[in-house]
PDB file with SEQRES, HELIX, SHEET and CRYST1 records, atoms N, CA, C and O in Angstrom:
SEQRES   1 A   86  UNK UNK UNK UNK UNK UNK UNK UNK UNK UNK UNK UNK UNK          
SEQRES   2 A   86  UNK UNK UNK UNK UNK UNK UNK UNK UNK UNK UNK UNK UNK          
SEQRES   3 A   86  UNK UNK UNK UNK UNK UNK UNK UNK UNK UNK UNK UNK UNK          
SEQRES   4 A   86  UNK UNK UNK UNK UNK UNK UNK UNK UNK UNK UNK UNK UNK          
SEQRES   5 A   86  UNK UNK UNK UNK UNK UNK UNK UNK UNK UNK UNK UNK UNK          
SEQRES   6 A   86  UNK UNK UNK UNK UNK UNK UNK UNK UNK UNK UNK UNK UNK          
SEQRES   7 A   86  UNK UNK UNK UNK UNK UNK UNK UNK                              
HELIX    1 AA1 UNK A   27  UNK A   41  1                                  15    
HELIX    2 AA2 UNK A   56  UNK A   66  1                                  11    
HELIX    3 AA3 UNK A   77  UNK A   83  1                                   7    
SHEET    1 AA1 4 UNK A   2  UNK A  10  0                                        
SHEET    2 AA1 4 UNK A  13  UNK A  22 -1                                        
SHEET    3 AA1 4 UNK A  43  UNK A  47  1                                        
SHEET    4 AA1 4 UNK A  70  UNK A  73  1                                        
SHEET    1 AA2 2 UNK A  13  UNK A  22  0                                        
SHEET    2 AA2 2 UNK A  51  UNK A  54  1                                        
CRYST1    1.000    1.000    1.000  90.00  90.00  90.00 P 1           1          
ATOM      1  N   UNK A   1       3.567 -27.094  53.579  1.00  0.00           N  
ATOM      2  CA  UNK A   1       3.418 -26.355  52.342  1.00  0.00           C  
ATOM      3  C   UNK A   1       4.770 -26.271  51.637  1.00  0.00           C  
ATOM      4  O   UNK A   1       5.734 -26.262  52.403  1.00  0.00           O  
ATOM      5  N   UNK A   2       5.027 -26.209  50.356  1.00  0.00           N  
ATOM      6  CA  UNK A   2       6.120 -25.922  49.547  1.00  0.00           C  
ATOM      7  C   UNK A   2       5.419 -25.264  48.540  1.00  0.00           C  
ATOM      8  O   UNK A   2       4.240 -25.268  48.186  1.00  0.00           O  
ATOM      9  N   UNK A   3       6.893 -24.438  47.991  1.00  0.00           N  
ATOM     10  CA  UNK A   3       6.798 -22.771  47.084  1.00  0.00           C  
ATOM     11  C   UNK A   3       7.806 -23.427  46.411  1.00  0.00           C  
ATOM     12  O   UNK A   3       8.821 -23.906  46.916  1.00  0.00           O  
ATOM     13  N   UNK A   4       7.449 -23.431  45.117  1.00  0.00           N  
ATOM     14  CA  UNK A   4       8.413 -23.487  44.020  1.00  0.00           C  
ATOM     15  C   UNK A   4       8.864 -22.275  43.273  1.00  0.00           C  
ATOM     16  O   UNK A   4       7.969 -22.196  42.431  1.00  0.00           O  
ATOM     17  N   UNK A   5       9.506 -21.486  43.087  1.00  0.00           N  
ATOM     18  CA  UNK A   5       9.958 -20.166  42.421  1.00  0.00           C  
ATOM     19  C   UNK A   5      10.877 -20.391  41.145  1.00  0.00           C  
ATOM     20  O   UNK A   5      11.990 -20.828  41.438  1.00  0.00           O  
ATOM     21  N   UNK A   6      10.661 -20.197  39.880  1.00  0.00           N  
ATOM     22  CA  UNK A   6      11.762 -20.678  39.080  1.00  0.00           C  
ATOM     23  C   UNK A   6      12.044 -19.256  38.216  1.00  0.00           C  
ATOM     24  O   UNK A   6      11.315 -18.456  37.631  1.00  0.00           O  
ATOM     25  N   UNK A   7      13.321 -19.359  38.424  1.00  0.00           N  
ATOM     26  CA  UNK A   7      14.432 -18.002  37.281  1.00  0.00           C  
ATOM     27  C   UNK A   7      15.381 -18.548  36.630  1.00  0.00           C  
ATOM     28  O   UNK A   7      16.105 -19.429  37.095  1.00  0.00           O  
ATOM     29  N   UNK A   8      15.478 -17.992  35.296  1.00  0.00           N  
ATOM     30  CA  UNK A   8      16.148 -18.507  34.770  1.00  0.00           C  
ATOM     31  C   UNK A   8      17.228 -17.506  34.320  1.00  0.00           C  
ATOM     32  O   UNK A   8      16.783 -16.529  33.718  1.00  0.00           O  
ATOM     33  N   UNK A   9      18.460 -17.557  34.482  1.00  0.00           N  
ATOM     34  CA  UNK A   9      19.657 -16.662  34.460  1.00  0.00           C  
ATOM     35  C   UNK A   9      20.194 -17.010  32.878  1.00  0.00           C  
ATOM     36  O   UNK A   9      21.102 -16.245  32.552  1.00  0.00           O  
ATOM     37  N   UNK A  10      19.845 -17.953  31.878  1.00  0.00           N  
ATOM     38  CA  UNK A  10      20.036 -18.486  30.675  1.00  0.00           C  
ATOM     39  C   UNK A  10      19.456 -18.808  30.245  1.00  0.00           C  
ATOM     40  O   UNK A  10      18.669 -19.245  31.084  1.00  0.00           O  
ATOM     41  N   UNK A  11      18.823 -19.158  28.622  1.00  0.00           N  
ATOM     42  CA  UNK A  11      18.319 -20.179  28.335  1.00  0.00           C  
ATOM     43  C   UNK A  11      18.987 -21.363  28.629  1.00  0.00           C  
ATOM     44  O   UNK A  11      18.209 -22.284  28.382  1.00  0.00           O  
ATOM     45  N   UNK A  12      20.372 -21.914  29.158  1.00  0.00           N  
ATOM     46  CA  UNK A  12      20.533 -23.038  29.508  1.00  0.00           C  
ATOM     47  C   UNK A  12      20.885 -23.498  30.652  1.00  0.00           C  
ATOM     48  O   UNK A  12      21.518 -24.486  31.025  1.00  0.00           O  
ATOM     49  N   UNK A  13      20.187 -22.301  31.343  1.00  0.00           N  
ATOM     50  CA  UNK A  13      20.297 -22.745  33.242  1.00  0.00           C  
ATOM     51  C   UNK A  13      18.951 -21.914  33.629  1.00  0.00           C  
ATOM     52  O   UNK A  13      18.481 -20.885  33.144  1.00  0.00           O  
ATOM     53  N   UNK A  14      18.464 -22.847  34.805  1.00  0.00           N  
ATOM     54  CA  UNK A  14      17.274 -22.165  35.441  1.00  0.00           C  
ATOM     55  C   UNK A  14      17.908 -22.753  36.913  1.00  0.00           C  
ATOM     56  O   UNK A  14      18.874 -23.467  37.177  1.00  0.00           O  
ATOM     57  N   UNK A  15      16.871 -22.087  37.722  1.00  0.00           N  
ATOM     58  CA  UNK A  15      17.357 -21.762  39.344  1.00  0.00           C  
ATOM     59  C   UNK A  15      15.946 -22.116  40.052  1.00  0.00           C  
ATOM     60  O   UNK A  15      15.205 -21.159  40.273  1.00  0.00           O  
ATOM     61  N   UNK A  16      15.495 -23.453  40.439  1.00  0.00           N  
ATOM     62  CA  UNK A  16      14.114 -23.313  41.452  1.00  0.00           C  
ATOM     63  C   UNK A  16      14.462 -23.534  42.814  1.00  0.00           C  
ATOM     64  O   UNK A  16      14.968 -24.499  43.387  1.00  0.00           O  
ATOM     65  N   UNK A  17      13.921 -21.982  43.350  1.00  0.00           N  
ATOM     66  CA  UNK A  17      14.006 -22.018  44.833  1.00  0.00           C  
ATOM     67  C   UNK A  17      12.851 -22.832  45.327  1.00  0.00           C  
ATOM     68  O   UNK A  17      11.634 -22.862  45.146  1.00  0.00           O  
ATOM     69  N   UNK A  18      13.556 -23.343  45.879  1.00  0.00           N  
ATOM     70  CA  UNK A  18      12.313 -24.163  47.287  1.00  0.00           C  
ATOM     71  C   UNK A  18      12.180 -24.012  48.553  1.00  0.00           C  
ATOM     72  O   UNK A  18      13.065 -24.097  49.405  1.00  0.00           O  
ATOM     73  N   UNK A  19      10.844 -23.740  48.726  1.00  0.00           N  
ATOM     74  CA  UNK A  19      10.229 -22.843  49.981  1.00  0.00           C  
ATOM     75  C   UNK A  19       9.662 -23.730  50.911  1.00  0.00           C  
ATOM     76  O   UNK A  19       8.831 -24.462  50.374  1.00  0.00           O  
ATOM     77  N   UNK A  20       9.837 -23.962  52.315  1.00  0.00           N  
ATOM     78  CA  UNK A  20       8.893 -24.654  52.859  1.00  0.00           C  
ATOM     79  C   UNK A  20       9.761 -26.112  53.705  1.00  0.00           C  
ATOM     80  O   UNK A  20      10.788 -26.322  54.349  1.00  0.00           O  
ATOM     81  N   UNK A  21       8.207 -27.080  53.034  1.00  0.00           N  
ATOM     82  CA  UNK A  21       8.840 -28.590  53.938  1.00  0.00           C  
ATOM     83  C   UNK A  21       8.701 -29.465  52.352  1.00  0.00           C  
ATOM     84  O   UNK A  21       7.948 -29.496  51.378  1.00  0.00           O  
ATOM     85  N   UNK A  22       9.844 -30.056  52.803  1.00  0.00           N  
ATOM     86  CA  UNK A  22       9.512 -31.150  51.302  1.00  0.00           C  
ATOM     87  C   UNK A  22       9.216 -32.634  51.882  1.00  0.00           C  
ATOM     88  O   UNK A  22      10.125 -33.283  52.401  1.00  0.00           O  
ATOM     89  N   UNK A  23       8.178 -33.031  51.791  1.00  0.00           N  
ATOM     90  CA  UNK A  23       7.491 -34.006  52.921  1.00  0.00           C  
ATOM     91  C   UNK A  23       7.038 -34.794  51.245  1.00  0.00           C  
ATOM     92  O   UNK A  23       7.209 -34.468  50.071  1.00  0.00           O  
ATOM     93  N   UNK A  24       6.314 -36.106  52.047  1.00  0.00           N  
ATOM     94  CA  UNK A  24       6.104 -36.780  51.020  1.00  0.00           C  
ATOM     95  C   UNK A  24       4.958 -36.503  50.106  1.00  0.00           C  
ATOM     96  O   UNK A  24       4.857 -36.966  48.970  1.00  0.00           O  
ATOM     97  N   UNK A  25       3.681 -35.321  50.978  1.00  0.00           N  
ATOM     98  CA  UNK A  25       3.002 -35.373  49.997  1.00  0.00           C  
ATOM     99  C   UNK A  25       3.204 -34.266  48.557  1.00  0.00           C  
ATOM    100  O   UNK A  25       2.587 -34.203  47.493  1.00  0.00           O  
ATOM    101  N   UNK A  26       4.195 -33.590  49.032  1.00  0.00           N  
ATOM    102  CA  UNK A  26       4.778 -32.593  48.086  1.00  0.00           C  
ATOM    103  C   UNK A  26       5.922 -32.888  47.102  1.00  0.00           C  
ATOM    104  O   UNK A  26       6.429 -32.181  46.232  1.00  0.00           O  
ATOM    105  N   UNK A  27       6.186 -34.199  47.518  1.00  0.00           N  
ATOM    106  CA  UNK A  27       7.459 -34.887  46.486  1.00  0.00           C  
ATOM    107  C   UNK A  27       7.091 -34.739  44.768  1.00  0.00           C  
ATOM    108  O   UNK A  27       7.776 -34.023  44.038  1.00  0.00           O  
ATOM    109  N   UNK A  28       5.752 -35.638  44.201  1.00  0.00           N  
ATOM    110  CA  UNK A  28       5.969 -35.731  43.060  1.00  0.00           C  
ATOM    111  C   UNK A  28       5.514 -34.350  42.560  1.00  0.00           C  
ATOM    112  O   UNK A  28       5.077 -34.476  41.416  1.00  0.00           O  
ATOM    113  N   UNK A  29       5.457 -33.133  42.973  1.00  0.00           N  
ATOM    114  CA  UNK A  29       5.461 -31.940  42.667  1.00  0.00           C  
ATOM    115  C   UNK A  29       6.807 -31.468  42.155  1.00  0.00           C  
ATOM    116  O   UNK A  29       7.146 -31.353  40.977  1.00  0.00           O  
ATOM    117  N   UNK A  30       7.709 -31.143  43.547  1.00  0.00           N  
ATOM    118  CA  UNK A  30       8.826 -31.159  43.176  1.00  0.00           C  
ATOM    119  C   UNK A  30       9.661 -32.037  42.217  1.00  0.00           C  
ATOM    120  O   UNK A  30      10.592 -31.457  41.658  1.00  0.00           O  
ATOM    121  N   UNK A  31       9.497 -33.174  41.978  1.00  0.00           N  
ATOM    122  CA  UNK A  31      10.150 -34.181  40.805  1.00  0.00           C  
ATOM    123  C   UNK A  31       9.517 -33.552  39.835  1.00  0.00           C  
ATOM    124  O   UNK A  31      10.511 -33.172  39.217  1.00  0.00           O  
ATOM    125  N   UNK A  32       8.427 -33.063  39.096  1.00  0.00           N  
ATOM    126  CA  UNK A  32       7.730 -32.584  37.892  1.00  0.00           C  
ATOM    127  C   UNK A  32       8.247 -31.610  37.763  1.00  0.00           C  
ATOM    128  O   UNK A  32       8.681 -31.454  36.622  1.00  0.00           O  
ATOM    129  N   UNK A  33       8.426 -30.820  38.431  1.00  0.00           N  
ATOM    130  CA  UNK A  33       9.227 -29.206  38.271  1.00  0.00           C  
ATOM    131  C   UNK A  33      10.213 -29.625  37.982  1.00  0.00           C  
ATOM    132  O   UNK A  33      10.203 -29.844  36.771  1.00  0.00           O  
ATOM    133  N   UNK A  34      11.357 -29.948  38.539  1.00  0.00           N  
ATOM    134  CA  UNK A  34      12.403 -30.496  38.151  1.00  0.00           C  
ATOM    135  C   UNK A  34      12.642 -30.774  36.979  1.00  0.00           C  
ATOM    136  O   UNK A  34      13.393 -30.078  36.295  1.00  0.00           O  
ATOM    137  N   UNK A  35      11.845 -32.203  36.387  1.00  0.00           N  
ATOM    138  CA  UNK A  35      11.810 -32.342  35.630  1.00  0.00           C  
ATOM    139  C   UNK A  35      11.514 -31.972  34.328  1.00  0.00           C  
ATOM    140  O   UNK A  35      11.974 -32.489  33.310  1.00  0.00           O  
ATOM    141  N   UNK A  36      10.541 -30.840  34.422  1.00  0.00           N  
ATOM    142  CA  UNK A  36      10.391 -29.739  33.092  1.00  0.00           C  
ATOM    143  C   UNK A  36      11.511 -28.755  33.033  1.00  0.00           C  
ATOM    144  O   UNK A  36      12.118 -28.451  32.006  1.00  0.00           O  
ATOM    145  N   UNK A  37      11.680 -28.388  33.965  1.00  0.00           N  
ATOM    146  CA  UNK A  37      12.978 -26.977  34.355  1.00  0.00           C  
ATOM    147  C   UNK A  37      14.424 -28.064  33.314  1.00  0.00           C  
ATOM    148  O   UNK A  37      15.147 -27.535  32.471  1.00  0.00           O  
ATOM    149  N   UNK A  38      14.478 -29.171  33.597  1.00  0.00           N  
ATOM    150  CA  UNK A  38      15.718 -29.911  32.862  1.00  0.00           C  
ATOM    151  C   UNK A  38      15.257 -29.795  31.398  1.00  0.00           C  
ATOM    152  O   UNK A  38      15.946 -29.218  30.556  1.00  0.00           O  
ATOM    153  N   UNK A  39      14.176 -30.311  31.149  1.00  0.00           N  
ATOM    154  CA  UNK A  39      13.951 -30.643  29.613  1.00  0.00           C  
ATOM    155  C   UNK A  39      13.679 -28.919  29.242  1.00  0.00           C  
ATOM    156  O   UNK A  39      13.798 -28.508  28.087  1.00  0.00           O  
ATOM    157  N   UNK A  40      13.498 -28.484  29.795  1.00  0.00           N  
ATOM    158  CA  UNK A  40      13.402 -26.951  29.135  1.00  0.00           C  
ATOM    159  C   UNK A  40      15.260 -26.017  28.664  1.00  0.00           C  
ATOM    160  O   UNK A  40      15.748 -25.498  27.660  1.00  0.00           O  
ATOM    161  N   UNK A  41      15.726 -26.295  30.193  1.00  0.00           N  
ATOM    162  CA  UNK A  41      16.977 -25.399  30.245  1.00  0.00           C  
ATOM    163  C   UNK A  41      18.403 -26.460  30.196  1.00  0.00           C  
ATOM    164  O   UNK A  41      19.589 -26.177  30.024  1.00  0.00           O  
ATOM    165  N   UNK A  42      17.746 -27.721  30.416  1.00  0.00           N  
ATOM    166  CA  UNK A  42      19.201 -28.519  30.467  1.00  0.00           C  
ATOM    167  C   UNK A  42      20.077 -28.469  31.471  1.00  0.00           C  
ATOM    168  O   UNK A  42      20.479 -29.579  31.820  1.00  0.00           O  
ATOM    169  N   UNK A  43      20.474 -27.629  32.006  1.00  0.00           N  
ATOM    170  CA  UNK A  43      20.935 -27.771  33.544  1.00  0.00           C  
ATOM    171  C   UNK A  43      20.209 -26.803  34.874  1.00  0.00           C  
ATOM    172  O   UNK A  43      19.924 -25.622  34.675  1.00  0.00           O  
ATOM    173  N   UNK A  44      20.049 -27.240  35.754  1.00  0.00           N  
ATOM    174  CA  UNK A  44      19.140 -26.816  36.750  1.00  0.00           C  
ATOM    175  C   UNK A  44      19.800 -26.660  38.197  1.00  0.00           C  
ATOM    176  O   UNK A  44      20.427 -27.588  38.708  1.00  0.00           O  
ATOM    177  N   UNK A  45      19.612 -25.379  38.848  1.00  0.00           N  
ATOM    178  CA  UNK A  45      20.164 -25.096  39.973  1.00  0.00           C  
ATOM    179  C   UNK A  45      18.830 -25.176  40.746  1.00  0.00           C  
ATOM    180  O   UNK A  45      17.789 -24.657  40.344  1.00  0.00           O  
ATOM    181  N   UNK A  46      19.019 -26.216  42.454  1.00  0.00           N  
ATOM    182  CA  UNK A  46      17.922 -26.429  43.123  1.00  0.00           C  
ATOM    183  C   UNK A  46      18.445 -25.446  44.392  1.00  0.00           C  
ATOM    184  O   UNK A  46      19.469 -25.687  45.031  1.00  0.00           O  
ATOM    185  N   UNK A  47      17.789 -24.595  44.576  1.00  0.00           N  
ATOM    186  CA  UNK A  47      17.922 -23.599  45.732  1.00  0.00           C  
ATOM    187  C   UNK A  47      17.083 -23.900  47.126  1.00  0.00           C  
ATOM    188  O   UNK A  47      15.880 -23.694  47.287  1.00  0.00           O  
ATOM    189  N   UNK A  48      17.909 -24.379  47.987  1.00  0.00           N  
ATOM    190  CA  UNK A  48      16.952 -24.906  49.145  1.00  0.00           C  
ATOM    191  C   UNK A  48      17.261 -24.452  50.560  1.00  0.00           C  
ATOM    192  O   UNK A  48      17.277 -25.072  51.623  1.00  0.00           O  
ATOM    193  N   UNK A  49      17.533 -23.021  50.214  1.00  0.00           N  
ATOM    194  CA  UNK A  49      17.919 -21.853  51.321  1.00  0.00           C  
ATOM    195  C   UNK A  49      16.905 -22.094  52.476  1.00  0.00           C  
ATOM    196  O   UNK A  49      17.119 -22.335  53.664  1.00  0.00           O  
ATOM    197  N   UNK A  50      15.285 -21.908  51.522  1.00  0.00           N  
ATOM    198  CA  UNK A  50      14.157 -21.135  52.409  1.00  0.00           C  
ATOM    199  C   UNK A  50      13.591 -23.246  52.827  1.00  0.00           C  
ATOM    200  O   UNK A  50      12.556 -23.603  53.391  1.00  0.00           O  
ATOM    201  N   UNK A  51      14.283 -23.803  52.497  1.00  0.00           N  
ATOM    202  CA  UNK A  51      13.775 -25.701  53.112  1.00  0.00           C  
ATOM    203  C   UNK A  51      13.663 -25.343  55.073  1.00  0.00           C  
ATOM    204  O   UNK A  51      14.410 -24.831  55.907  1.00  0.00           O  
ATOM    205  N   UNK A  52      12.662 -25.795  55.074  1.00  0.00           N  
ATOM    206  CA  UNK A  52      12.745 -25.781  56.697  1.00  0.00           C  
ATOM    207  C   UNK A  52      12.439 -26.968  57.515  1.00  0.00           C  
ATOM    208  O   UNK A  52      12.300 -27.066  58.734  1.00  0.00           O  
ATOM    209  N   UNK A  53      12.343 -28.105  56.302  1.00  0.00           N  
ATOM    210  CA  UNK A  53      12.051 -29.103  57.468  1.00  0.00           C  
ATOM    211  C   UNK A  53      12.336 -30.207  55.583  1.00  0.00           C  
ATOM    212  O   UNK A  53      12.198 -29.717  54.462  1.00  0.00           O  
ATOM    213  N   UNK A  54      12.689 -31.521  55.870  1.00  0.00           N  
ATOM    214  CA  UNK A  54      12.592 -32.870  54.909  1.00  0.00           C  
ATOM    215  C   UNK A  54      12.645 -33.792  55.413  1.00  0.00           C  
ATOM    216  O   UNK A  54      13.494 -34.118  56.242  1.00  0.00           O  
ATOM    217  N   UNK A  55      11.036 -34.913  54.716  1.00  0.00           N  
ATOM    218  CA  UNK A  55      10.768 -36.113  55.490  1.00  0.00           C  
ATOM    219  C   UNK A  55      11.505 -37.135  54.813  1.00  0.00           C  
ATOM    220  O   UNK A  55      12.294 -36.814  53.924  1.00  0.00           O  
ATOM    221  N   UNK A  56      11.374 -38.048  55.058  1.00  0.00           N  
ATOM    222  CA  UNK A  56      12.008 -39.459  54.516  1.00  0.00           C  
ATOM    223  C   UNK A  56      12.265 -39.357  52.743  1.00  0.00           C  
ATOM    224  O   UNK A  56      13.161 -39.321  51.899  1.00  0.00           O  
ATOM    225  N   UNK A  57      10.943 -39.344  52.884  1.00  0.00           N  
ATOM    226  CA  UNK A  57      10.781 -39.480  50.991  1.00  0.00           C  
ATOM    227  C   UNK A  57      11.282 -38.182  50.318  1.00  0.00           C  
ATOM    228  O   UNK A  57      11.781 -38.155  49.193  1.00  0.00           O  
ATOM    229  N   UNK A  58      11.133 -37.299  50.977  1.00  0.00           N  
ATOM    230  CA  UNK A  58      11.793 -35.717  50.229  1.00  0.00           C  
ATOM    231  C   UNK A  58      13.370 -36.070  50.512  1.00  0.00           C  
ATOM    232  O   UNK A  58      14.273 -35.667  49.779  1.00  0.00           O  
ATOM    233  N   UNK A  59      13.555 -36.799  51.560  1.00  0.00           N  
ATOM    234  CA  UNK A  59      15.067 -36.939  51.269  1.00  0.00           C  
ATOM    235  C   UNK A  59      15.458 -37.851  50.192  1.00  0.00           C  
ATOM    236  O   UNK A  59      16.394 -37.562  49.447  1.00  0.00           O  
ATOM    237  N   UNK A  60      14.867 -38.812  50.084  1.00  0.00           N  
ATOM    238  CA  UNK A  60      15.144 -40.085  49.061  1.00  0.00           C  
ATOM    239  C   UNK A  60      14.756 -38.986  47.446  1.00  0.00           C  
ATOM    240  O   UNK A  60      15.410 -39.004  46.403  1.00  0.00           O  
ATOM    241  N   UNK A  61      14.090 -38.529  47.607  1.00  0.00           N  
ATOM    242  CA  UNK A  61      13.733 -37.270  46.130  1.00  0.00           C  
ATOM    243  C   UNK A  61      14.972 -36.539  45.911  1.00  0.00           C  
ATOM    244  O   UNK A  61      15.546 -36.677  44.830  1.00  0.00           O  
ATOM    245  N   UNK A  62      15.558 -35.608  47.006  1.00  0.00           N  
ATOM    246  CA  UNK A  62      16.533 -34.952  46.533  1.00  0.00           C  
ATOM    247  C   UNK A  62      17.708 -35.721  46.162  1.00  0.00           C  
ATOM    248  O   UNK A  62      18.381 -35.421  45.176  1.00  0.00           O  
ATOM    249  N   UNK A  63      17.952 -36.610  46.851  1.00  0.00           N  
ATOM    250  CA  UNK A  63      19.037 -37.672  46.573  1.00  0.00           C  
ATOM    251  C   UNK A  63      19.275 -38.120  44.982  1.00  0.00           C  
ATOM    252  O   UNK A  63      20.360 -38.348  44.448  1.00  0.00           O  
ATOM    253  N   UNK A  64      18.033 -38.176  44.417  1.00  0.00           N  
ATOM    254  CA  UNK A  64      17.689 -39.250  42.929  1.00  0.00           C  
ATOM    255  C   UNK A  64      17.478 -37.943  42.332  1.00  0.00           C  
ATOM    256  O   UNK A  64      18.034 -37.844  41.239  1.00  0.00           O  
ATOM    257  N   UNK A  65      16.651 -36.588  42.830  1.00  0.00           N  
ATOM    258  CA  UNK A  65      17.530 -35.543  41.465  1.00  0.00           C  
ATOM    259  C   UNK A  65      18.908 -35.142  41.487  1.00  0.00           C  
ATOM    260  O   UNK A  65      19.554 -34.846  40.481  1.00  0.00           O  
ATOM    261  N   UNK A  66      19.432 -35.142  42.930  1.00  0.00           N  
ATOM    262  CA  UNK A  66      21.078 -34.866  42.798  1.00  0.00           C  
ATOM    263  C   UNK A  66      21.710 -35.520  41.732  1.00  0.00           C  
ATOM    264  O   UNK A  66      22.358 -34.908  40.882  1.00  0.00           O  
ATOM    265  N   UNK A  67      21.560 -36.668  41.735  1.00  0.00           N  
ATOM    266  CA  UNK A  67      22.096 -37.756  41.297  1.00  0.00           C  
ATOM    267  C   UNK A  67      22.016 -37.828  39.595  1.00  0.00           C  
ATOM    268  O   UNK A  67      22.607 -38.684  38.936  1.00  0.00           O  
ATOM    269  N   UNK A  68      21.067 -36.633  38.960  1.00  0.00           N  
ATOM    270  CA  UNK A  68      20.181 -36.482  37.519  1.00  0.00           C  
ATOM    271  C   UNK A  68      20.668 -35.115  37.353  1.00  0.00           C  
ATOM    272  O   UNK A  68      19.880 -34.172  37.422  1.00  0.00           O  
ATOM    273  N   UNK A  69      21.882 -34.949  37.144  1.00  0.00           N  
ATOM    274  CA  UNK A  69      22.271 -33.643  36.205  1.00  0.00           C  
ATOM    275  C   UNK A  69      21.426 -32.420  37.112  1.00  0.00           C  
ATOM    276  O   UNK A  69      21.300 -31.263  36.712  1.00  0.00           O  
ATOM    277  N   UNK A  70      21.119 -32.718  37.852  1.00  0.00           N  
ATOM    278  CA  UNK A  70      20.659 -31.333  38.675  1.00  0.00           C  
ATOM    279  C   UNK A  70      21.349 -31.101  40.242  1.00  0.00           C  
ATOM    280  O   UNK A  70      21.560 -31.901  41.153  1.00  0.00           O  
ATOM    281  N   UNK A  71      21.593 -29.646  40.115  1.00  0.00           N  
ATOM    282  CA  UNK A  71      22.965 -29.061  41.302  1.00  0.00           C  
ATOM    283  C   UNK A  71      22.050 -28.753  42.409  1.00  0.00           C  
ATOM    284  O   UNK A  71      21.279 -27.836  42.124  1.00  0.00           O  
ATOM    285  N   UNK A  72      21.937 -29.132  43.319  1.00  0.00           N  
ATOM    286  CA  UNK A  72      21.877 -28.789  44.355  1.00  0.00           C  
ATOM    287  C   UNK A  72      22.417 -27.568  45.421  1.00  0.00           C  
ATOM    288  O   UNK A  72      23.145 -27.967  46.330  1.00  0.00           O  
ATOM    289  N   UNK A  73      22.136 -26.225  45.376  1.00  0.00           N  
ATOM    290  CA  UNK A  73      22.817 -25.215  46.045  1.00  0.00           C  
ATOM    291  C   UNK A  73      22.016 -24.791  46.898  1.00  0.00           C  
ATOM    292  O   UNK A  73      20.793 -24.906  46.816  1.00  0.00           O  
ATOM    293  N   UNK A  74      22.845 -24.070  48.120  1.00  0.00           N  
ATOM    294  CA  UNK A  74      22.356 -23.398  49.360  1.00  0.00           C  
ATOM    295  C   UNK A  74      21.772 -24.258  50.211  1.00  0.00           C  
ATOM    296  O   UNK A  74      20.708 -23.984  50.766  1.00  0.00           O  
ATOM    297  N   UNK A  75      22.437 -25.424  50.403  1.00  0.00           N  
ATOM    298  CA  UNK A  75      21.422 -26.072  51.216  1.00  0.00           C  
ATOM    299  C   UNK A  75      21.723 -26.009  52.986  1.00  0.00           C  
ATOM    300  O   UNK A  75      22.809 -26.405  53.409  1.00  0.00           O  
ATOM    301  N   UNK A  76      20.925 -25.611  53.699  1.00  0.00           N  
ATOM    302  CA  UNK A  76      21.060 -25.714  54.845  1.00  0.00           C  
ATOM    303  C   UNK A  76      22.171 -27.090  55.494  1.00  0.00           C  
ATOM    304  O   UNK A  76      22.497 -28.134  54.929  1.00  0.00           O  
ATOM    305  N   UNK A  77      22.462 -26.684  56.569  1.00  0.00           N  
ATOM    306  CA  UNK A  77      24.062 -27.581  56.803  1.00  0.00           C  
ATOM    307  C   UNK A  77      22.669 -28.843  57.499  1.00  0.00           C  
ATOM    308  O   UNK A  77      23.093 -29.978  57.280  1.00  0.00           O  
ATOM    309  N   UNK A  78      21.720 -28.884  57.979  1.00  0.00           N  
ATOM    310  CA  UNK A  78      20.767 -30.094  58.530  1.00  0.00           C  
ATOM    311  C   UNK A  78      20.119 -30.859  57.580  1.00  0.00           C  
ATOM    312  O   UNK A  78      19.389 -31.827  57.795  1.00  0.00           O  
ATOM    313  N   UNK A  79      20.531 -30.201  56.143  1.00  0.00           N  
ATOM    314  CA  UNK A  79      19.966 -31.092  54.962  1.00  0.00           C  
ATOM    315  C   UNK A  79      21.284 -31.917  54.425  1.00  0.00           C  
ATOM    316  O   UNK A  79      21.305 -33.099  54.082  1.00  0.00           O  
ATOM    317  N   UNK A  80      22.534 -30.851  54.444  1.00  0.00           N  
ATOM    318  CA  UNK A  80      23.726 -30.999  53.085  1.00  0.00           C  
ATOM    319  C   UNK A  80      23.834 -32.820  54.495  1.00  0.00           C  
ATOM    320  O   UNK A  80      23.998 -33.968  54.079  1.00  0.00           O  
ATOM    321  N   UNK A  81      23.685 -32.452  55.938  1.00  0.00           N  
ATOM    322  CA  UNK A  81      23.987 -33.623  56.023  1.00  0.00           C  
ATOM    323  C   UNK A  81      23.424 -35.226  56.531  1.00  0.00           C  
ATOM    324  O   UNK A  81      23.906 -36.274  56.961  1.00  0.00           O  
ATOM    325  N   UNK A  82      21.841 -34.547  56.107  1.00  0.00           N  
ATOM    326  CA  UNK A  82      21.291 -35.434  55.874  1.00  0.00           C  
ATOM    327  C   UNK A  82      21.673 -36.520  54.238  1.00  0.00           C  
ATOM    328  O   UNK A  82      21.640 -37.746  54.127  1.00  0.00           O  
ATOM    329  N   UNK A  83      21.986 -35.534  53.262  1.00  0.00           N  
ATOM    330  CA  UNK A  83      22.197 -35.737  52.226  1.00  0.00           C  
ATOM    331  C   UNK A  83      23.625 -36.683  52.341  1.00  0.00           C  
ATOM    332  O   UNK A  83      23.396 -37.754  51.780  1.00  0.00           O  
ATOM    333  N   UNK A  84      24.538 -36.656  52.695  1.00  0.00           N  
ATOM    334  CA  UNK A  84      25.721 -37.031  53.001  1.00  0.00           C  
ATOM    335  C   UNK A  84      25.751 -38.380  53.728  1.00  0.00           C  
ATOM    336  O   UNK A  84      26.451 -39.385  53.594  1.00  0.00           O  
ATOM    337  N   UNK A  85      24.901 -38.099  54.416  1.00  0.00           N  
ATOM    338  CA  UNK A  85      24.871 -39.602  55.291  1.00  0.00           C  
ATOM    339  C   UNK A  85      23.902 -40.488  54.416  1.00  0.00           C  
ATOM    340  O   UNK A  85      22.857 -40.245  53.813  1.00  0.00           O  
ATOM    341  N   UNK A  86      25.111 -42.248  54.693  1.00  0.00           N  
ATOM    342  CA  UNK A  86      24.100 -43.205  53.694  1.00  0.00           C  
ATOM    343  C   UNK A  86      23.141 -43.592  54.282  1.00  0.00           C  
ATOM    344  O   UNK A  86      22.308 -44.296  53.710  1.00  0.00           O  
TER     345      UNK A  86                                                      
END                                                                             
């Protein structure tokens, strides 16, 4: 399961926490959120405190929004280095 939560501290920053497992069948969820939260606020903080587990493709997802004007914060040290490693 994944929980998307979105706040927005600006009109030109929003904050979506992500809850859960980001597995593949929950990927193009998370990319759509994402992707409105940008075209809405323009820069986007991804909160992935409450992440408790990421499969292959949720890793290859966070990688390609990192990579798209969107920040990545709080991420558990079993993600930041999954993320890190090529």
């Amino acid at each position: 399961m994944l929980r998307i939560s979105r706040s927005a501290a600006s009109p030109s920053l929003a904050t979506l926490l992500v809850e859960g497992r980001v597995v593949a069948e929950w990927v193009p969820v998370l990319e759509r959120e994402c992707w409105l939260a940008l075209q809405e606020n323009g820069h986007v903080q991804l909160d992935l405190s409450a992440v408790t587990f990421v499969d292959g493709r949720g890793l290859a997802a966070l990688r390609r929004l990192g990579a798209n004007a969107l920040e990545i914060i709080n991420c558990p040290e079993f993600i930041g280095e999954l993320l890190r490693t090529p």
